[in-house]
N, C-alpha and C positions, 0 to 999 in steps of 0.2 A: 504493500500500500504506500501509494508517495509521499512523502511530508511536504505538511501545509504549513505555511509564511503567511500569519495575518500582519499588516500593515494599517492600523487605526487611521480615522478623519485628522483632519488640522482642529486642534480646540478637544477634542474628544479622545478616548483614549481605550482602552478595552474594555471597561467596564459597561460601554453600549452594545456589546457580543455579551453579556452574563446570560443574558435569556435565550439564546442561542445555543443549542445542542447540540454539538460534534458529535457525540456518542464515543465508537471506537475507534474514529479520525485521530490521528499525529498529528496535534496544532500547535505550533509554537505561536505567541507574539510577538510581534520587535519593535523593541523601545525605540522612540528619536534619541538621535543622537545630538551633539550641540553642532551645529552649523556653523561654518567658518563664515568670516566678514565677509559680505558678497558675494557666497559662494554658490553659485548655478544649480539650479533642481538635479541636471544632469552631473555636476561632480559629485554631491552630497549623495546622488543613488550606487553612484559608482563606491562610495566609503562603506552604506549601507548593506549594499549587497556583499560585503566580507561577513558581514555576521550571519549567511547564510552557506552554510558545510555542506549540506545535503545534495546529491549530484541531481538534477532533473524534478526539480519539486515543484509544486504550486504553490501561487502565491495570490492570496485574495487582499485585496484594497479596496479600505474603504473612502470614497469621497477623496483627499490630497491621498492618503496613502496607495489609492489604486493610480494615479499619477506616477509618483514614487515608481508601483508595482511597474509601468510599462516601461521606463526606463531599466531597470535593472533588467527585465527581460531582451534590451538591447545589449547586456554585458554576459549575460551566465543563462543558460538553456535552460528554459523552464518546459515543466508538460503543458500547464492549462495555465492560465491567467483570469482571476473570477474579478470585474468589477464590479461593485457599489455605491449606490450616488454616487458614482461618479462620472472623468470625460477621458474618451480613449485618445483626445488628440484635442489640442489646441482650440480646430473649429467647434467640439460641443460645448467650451466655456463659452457663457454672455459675452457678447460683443462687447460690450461697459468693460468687463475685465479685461481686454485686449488693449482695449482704447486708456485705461487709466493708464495700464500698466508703460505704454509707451511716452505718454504724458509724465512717469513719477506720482502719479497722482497718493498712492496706497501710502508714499512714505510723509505724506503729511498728514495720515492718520495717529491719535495720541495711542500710544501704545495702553494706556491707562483703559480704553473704552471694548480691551480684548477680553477683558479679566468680569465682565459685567453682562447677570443674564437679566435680561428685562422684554418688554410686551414686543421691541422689533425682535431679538433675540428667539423670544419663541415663535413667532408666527413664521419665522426666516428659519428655523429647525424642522417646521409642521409638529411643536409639541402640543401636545395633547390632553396632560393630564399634569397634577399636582406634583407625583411621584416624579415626572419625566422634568416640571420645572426644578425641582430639587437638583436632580441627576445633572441637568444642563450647570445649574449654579456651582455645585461642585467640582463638576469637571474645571470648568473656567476659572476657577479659582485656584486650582492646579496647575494649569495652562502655563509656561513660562512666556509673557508678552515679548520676550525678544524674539524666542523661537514664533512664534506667532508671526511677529512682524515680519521675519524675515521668508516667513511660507509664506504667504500671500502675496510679498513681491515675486517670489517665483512660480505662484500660479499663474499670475498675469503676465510674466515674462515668460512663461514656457514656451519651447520652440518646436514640439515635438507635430509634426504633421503626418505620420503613420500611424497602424495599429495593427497589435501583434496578431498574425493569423490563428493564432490557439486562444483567441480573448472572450470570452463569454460576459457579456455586460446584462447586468440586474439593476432597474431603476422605478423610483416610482413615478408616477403621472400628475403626484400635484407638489414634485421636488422640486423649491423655489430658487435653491441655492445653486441650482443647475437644472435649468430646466426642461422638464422631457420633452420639448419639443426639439430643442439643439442635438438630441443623443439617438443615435440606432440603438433601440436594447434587444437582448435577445429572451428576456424574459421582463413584461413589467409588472408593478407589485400595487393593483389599483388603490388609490387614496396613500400612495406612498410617497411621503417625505423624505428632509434626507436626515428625520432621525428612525428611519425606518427599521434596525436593527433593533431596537427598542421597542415603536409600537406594531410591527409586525415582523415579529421573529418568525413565528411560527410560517410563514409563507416563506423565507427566506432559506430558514435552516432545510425545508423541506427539499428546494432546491439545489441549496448547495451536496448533500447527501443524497439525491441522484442523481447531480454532474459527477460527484466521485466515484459513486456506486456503477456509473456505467463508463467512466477512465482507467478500471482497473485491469 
């Protein structure tokens, strides 16, 4: 059975997979690392992808982490590639991201406003529930805002215009933070946000555990 490489969102971190059930899946997570001064999405994947040993594994990403995931699939041979809210390529980020990021725009954001879950914050997750605003507050409060700051300029600065031929993309249809009309999925998750790992697990997991069950 291959070993699986989860890759967590920007802001968010594993604890939005707890209700998520691998079963008898090999899942690792992988932590962020600290990012060098200006350092390009594509070197930071290229450092990230060492703490991956495993010859030919999968690697699922969620939201910035399946960004992440497709780079490093341009460095080390993976089997499948599973996105999550997320964009296989440049063109399914909002045009606004493209456009700021050209402009500089992100780096005159207060790094102070990354650390704060409030009423744009949740309708911009698709949260749901009391439990999910707690969850969002804590994560963010975790968040380190430099790490923060400096994924965001490399979202908008990404330069990747391919997608890996083994890419299985999962998104949902009222995912505001990318939205599904910018994205070809191969599976969507109706009423699905991009805190969807949270409020529809059970659609997800079921998924992800028959793309494994029939890669074996």
């Amino acid at each position: 059975m291959s070993k699986i490489y989860i890759l967590s969102g920007l802001g968010v971190d594993r604890r939005v997979f707890d209700k998520i059930d691998f079963g008898e899946l090999d899942v690792e997570f992988i932590d962020w690392i600290t990012p060098l001064t200006n350092e390009p999405l594509e070197d930071y994947a290229k450092r990230i992808s060492l703490i991956i040993t495993t010859q030919n594994p999968v690697l699922i990403g969620l939201s910035f982490g399946g960004m992440v995931a497709v780079e490093i699939s341009k460095i080390i041979k993976t089997k499948k590639i599973i996105l999550i809210a997320s964009a296989k390529n440049k063109f399914e980020l909002p045009k606004f991201n493209r456009i700021s990021g050209e402009l500089g725009l992100t780096k005159l954001i207060p790094k102070s406003l990354f650390k704060k879950q409030n009423f744009f914050t949740n309708w911009l997750f698709g949260i749901e529930s009391e439990s999910e605003k707690l969850l969002l507050k804590n994560i963010l409060q975790d968040t380190d805002p430099d790490f923060f700051s400096w994924a965001i300029n490399g979202i908008v600065n990404w330069k990747n215009e391919i997608s890996p031929e083994n890419l299985i993309h999962i998104h949902g249809n009222k995912d505001r933070i990318i939205p599904f009309k910018n994205v070809k999925a191969d599976f969507v998750i109706d009423g699905g946000g991009h805190f969807m790992t949270v409020n529809k697990p059970q659609e997800i997991q079921n998924i992800i555990l028959k793309l494994m069950k029939s890669s074996k």
